[in-house]
PLY file of the C-alpha trace (Angstrom):
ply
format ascii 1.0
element vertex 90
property float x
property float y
property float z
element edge 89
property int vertex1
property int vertex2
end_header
0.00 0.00 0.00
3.08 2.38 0.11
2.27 3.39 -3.51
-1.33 3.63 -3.25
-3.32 7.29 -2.00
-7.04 6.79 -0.15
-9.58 9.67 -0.02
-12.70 8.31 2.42
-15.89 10.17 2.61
-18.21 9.05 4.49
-21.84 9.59 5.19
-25.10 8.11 7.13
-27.07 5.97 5.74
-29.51 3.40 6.52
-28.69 3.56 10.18
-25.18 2.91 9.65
-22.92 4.69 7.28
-21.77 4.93 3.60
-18.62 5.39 2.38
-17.01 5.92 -0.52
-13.00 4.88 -1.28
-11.21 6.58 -4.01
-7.56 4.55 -4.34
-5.17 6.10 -6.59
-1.39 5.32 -7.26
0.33 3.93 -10.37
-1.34 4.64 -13.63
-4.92 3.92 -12.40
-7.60 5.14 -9.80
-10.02 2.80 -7.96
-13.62 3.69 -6.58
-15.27 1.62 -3.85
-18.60 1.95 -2.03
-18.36 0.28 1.58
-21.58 -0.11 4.03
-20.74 -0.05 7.64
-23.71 -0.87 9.97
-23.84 0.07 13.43
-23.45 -3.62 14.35
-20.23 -3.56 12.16
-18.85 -0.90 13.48
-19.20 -2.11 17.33
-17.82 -6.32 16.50
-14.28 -4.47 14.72
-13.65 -2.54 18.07
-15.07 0.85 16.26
-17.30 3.84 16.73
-18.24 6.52 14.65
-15.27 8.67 15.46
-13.08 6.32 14.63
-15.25 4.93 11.26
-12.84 6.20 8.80
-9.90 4.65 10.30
-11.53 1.11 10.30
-12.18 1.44 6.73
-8.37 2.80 6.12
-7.27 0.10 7.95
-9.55 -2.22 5.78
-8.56 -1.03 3.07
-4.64 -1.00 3.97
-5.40 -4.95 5.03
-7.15 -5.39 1.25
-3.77 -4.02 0.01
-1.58 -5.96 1.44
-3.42 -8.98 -0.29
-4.43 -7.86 -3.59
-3.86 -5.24 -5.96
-6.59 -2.14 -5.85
-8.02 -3.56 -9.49
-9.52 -6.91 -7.53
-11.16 -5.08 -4.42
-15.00 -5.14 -5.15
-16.20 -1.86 -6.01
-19.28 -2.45 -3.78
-19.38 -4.58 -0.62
-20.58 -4.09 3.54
-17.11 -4.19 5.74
-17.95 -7.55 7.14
-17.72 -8.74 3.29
-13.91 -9.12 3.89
-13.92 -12.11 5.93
-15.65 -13.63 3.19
-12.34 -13.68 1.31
-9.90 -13.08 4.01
-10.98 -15.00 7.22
-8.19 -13.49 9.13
-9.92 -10.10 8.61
-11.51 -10.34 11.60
-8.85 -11.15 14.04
-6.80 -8.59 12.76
0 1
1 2
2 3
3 4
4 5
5 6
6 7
7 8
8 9
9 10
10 11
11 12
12 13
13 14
14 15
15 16
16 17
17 18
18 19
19 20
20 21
21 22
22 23
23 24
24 25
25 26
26 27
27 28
28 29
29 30
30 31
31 32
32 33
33 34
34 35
35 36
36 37
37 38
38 39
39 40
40 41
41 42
42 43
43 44
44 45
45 46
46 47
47 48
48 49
49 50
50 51
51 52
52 53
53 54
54 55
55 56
56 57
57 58
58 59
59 60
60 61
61 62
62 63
63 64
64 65
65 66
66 67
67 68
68 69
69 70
70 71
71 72
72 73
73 74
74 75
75 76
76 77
77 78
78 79
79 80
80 81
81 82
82 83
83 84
84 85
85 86
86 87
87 88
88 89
């Protein structure tokens, strides 16, 4: 992730939050759409001061394991386990 830039904005939304990832570095630029519900947000240790750091951190875990091309442009936080089960004991 040393190469790569995130931009996070994040909004409520559905009783949880909304957020959308711009990734840029190299010759491209990635945009992602990540749902974090309340529940979410409490089971990763999180609250909603600290939302956009979970989702950095997410994102710098994603990174570490696949180029920015291959993360799902859409997808709910929790969605990472689904590929990575050591997501949540990170």
């Amino acid at each position: 992730m040393a190469d790569a830039d995130l931009q996070i904005d994040c909004r409520a939304h559905d009783g949880g939050w909304l957020c959308h990832v711009t990734v840029s570095g190299g010759a491209s630029v990635t945009e992602h759409e990540v749902s974090v519900s309340q529940a979410e947000l409490i089971r990763y240790g999180a609250d909603s001061t600290s939302l956009v750091t979970l989702v950095s951190e997410s994102f710098a875990f994603l990174l570490e394991r696949e180029p920015k091309e291959s993360i799902l442009p859409k997808f709910a936080i929790s969605d990472i386990e689904t590929y990575f089960p050591d997501f949540g004991r990170r």
